[in-house]
N, C-alpha and C positions, 0 to 999 in steps of 0.2 A: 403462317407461323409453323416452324419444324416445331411437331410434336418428338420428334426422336432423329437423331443423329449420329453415325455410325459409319466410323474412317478406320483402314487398315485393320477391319476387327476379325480377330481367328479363336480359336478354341480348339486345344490338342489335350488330347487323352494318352495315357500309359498305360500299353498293353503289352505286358513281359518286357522284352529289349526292343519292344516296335511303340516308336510314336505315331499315332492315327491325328490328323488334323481334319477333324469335323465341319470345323467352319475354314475357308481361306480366303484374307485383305480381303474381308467383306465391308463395302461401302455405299451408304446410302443414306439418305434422309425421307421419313414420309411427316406429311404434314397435320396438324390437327382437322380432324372431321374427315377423317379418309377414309378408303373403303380398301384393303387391301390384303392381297394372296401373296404368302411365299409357296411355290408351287413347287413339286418335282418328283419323283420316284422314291421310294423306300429306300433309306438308306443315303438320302442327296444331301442331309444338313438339316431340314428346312424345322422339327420340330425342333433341333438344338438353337437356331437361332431364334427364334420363339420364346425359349428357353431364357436365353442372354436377354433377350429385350424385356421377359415377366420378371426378373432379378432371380429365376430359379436356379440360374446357371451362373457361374462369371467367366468370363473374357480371360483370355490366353494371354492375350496382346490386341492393339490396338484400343480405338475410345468410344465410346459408347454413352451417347447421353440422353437420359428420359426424361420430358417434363425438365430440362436446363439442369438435372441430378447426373455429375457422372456414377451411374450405377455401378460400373468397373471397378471403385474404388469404397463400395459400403461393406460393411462387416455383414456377417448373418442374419445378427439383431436390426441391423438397418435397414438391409436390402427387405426385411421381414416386416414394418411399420412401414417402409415404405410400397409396397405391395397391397398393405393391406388399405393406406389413404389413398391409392392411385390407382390400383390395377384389377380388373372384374377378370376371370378365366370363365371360361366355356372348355367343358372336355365331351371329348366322344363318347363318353359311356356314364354322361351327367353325375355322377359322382353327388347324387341329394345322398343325404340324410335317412335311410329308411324308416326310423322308429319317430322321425319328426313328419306333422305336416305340410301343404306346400308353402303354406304362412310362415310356418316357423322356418321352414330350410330358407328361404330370402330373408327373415330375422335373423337368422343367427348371425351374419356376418355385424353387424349392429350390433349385436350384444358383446361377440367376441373379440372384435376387432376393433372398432369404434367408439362400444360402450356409449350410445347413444340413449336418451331417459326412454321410458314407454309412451309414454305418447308423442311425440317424435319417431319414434318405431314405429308406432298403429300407423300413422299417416303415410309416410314412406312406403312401407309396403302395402297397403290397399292400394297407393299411386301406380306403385308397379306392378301387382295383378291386376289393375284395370287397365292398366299400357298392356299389358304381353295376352290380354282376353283369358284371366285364369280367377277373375274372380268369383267364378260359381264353384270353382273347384277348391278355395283356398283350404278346407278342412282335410282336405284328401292325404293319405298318403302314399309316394311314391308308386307302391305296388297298387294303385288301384288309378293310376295314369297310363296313358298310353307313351309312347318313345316321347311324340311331337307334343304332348303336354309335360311332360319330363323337361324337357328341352329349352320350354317355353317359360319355366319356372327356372332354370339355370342362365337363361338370358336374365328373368327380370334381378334371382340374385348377384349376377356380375355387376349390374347396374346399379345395384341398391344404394351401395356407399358413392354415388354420386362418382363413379370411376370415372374418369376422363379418356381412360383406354382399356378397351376389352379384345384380350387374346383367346383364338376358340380355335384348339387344335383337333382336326377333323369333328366336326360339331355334325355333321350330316353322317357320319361312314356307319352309324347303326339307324337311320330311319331309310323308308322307304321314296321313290322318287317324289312323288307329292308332296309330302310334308316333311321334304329337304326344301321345296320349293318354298313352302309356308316359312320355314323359319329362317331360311334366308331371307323373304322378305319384311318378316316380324324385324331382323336386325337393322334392315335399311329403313323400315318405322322407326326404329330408336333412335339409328343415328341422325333422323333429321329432327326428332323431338326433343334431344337431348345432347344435340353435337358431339355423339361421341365416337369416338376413332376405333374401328373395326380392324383388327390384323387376322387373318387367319393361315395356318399351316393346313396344307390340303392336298389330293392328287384327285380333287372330285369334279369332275366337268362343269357341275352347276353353278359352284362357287367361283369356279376361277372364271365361266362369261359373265356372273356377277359382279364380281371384283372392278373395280376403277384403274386397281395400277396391280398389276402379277409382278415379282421375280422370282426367276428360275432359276434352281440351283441344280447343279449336277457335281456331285462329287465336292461337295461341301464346297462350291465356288459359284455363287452368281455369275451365270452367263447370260442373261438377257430379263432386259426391266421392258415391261410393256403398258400401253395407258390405252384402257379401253378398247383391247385389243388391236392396237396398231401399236410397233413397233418406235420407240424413242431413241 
């Protein structure tokens, strides 16, 4: 099943009397329970298309559709409910919460977003600190975690609200080689625990032999899709 769908899709920007096109006739489909890198050098597109696919962005032109929603066509407020029922983010510089626990920062999206009761909360998140190995830690916070438990607590709250797809742009580019390793593999735990669909933006070697399906962008144009690194 396409989890995502994406024909003729571009993204241009105005700068003074220069139009920059960010994305260009980007087309592709990845499927639900995938594992997958948009790859490429600074500057090639690959978080802006990230971007388009988490509803943070919109579309220039061309179609674009998540979860069978064309997201091309949702208002603020939409694109913004629908984010918050569908899409987990992973950022490079995990972005918790500091004055909240690690309990509380994987709650908050449930209370904020969801508005799920408390006990339906309690249960959920204990689920997901005992998936991601952070349940000794849950009172902790922030500042008294290491990168790789930071990290580990930003996986389980993308996850919380039962997201069906988690976008994690450069998720590894502030830990160390080991426990880039760790939490890449913590994701590929999720995804076979929880079916759910990994995209990530990256230029990090680990991630993309990880990765099941790469494209490469150069100069905001897919030049080349790979599966398991051989060549499609």
């Amino acid at each position: 099943m396409s989890l995502i769908t994406a024909s003729g899709l571009c993204k241009k920007y105005q700068s003074g009397d220069i139009t920059v096109e960010a994305i260009k006739d980007a087309t592709f489909t990845i499927e639900q329970g995938s594992f997958v890198a948009f790859v490429g050098p600074s500057g090639s597109g690959k978080s802006t298309l990230l971007n388009m696919v988490g509803c943070l962005d919109t579309p220039s032109c061309g179609n674009l559709k998540v979860l069978d929603t064309d997201v091309s066509t949702l208002s603020q407020k939409e694109a913004a409910i629908f984010r918050g029922k569908n899409i987990g983010f992973v950022f490079q510089d995990f972005n918790l919460i500091p004055v909240l626990s690690a309990y509380e920062n994987i709650e908050y999206p449930l209370i904020m977003v969801q508005d799920w009761p408390a006990e339906k909360r309690h249960a959920r998140v204990m689920e997901l600190l005992e998936a991601v190995g952070m349940a000794d830690q849950a009172q902790k916070q922030p500042g008294q975690l290491s990168g790789g438990q930071k990290q580990r607590v930003a996986v389980a709250r993308a996850l919380v609200t039962q997201s069906q797809l988690v976008l994690a742009d450069e998720p590894t580019a502030n830990l160390d080689s080991n426990t880039a390793h760790k939490v890449i593999d913590l994701m590929k735990e999720m995804r076979e625990k929880f079916g759910t669909t990994f995209i990530f933006s990256t230029h990090d070697a680990k991630v993309m032999a990880e990765a099941e399906i790469t494209f490469t962008l150069v100069d905001g144009e897919i030049v080349n899709k790979s599966k398991e690194g051989a060549h499609v």
